[in-house]
N, C-alpha and C positions, 0 to 999 in steps of 0.2 A: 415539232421536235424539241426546240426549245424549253416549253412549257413542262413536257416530262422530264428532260433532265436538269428542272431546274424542281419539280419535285422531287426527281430522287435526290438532291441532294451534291448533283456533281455541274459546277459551270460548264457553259457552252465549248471551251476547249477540249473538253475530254476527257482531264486528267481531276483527281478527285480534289478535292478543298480539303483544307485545315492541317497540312502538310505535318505538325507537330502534335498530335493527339496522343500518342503510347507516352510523350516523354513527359507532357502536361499532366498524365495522369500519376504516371511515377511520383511525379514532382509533390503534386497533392497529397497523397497518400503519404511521401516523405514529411508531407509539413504535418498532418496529420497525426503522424505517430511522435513527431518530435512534441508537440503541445502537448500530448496526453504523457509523451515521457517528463518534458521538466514541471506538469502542472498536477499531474496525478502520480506516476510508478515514483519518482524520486524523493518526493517529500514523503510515502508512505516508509520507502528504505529506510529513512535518515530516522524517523517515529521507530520505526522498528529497532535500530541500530543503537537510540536512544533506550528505549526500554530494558533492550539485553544488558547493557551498561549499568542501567538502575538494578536490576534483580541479581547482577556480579556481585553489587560492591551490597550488599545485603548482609550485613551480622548479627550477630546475637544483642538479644537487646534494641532493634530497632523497630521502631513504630510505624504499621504498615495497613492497609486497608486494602479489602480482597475484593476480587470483580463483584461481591453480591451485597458489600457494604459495610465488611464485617469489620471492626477496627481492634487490633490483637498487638503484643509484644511477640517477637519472634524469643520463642526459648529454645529451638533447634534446628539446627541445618543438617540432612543429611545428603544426598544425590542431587536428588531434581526434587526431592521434599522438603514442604518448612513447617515445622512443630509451632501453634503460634499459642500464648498463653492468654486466655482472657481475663479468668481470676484466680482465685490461691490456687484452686482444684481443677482447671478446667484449661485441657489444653486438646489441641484437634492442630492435628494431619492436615496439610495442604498440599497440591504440587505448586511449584514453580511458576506457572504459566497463571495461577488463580490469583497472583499479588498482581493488585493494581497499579499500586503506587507506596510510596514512601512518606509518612505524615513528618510536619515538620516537628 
């Protein structure tokens, strides 16, 4: 008798082992989501929050480089568009979201 309830799993008293199993796993799954919160969601926030900050303060006149490498003067702002001027004659439509960064 023994022998099988020491393979099921439960000691010879009766009563089952490992008394704390639901609250260990809580615990886990708490520590879990907090690593992936301050190592991963948080610094992406703070990137993202950074970004919006750069594309606010965006005026006329400033030198900008777009997601696909394109390096322009901005010659207009309208909504969520930016008019960017490359030479005398050449200026192209952009949204908001396509500026990469701000050239120094």
């Amino acid at each position: 008798m023994f022998d099988v309830l020491m393979l099921m799993g439960t000691p010879p008293g009766g009563s089952p082992g490992g008394g704390g199993g639901f609250t260990s796993i809580i615990l886990m799954f708490a520590l879990i989501f907090g690593v992936l919160y301050f190592f991963m969601i948080r610094p992406q926030q703070k990137k993202e929050k950074d970004r919006q900050k750069m594309l606010s303060g965006l005026k006329k006149g400033d030198k900008v480089i777009t997601n696909s490498g394109i390096i322009g003067v901005i010659w207009g702002i309208k909504d969520n568009i930016m008019v960017l001027k490359f030479e005398e004659d050449v200026k192209i439509e952009f949204l908001k979201s396509a500026i990469a960064g701000k050239m120094e």
